[in-house]
MIKE-452530 format. One record per residue: z, y, x of N, C-alpha, C in turn. Coordinates in steps of 0.02 Angstrom, whole numbers, padded with zeros to 5 digits, always signed. Last residue first. Layout:
# MIKE-452530
ZYXZYXZYX ...
# end
This chain:
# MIKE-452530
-00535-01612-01580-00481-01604-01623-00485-01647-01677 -00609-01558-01472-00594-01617-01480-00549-01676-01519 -00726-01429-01431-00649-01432-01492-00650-01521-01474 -00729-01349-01267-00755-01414-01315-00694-01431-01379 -00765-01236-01192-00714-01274-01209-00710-01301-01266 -00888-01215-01133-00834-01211-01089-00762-01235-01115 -00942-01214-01258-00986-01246-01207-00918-01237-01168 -00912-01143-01349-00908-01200-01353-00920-01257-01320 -00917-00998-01282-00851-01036-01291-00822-01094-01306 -01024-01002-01299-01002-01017-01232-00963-01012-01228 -01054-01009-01447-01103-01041-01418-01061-01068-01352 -00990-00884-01464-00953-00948-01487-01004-01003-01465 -01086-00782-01420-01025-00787-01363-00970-00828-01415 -01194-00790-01486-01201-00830-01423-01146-00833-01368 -01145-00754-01605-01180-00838-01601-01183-00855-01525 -01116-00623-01574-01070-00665-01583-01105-00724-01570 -01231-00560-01464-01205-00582-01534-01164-00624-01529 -01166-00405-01367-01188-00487-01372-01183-00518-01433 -01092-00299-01343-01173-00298-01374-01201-00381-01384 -00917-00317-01403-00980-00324-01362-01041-00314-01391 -00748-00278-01406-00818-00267-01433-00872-00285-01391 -00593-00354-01434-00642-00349-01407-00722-00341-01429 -00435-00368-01498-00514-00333-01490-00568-00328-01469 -00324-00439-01532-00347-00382-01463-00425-00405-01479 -00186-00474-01636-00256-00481-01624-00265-00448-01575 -00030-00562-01630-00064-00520-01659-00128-00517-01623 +00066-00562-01453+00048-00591-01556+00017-00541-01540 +00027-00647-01298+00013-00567-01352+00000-00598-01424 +00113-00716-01198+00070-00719-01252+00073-00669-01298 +00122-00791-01041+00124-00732-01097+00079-00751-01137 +00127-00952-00975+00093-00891-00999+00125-00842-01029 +00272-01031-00912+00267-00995-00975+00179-00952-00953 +00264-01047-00744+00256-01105-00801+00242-01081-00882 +00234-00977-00622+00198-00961-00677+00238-01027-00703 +00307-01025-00460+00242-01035-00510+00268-01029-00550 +00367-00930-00323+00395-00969-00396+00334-00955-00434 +00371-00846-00209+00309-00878-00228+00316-00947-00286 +00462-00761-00158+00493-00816-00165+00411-00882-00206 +00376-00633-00119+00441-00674-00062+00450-00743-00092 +00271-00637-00212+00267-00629-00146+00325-00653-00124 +00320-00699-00392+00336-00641-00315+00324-00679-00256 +00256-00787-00469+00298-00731-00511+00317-00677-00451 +00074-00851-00487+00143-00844-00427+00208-00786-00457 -00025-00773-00561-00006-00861-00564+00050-00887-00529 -00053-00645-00627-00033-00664-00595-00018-00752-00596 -00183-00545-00660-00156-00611-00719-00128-00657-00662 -00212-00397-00706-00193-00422-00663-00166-00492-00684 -00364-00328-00784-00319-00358-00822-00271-00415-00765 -00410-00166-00852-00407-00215-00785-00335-00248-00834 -00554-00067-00917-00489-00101-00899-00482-00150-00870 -00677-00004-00924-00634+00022-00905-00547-00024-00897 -00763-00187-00927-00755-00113-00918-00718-00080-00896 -00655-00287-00851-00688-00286-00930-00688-00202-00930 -00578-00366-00694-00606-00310-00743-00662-00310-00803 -00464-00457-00645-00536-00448-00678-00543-00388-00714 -00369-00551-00544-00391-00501-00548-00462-00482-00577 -00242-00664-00506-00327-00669-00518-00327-00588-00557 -00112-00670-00382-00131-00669-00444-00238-00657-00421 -00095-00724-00266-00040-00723-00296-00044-00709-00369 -00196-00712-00145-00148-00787-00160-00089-00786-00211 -00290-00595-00237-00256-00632-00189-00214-00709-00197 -00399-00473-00317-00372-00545-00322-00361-00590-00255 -00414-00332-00314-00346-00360-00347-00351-00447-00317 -00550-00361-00238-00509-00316-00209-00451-00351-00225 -00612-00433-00328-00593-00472-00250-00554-00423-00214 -00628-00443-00474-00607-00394-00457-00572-00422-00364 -00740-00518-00583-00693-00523-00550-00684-00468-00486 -00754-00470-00748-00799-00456-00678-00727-00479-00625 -00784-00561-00886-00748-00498-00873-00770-00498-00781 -00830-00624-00992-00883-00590-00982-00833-00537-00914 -00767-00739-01071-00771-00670-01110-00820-00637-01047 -00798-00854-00987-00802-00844-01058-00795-00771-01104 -00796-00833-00852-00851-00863-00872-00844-00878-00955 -00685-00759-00837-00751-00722-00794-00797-00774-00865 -00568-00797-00925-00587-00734-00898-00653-00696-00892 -00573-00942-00910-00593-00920-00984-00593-00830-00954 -00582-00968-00773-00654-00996-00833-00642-00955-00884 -00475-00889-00715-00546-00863-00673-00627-00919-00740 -00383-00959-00785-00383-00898-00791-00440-00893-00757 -00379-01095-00720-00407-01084-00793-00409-00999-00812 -00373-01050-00584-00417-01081-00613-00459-01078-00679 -00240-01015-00594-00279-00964-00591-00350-00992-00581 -00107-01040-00715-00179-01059-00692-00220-01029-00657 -00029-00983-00803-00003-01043-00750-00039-01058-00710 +00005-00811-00803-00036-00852-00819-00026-00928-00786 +00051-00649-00881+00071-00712-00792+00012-00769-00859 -00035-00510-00866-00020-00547-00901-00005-00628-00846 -00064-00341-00853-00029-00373-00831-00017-00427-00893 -00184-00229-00915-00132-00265-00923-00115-00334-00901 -00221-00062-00920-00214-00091-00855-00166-00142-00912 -00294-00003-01036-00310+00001-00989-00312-00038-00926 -00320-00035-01195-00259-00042-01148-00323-00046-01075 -00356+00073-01326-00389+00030-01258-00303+00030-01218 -00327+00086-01443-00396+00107-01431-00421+00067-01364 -00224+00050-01583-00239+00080-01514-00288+00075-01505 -00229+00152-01731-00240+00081-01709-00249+00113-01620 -00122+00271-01796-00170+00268-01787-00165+00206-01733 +00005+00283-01926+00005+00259-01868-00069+00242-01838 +00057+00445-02027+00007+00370-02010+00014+00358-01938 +00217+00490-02035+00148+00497-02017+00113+00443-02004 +00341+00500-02144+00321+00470-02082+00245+00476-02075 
# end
């Protein structure tokens, strides 16, 4: 069987979300991602992170407009690289969402 080489980039991913509130803080104003006013309507939030887009619907269909209750949830890790130091993107992760644990 041949090695399995790590993926590299998901391009376009679709993820339902309950919130499009909390999806537009931890999206735009915690990872850094660009909101996309073209994609984003009364039915999902729309952001782009460089070359990829990430449609994060909050409504499940246009005709019947049934809310989101489950998120998706991706096991396992996703990646993300930045020029930013870490210290200052757990800094505004701590600032936008407070451990209270």
């Amino acid at each position: 069987m041949a090695s399995r080489k790590p993926l590299r980039l998901l391009e376009h991913l679709n993820l339902a979300v309950p919130s499009a509130r909390a999806a537009e803080r931890f999206y735009v104003q915690a990872l850094g991602c660009r909101l996309n006013p073209a994609g984003t309507n009364d039915r999902q939030v729309h952001v782009n992170l460089g070359c990829s887009q990430f449609p994060l619907p909050y409504l499940h269909s246009v005709a019947r407009r049934e809310p989101v209750t489950d998120p998706h949830v991706v096991d396992g890790v996703i990646e993300l690289e930045s020029a930013e130091s870490l210290e200052s993107i757990a800094a505004r992760l701590s600032d936008l969402f407070p451990y209270d644990g």
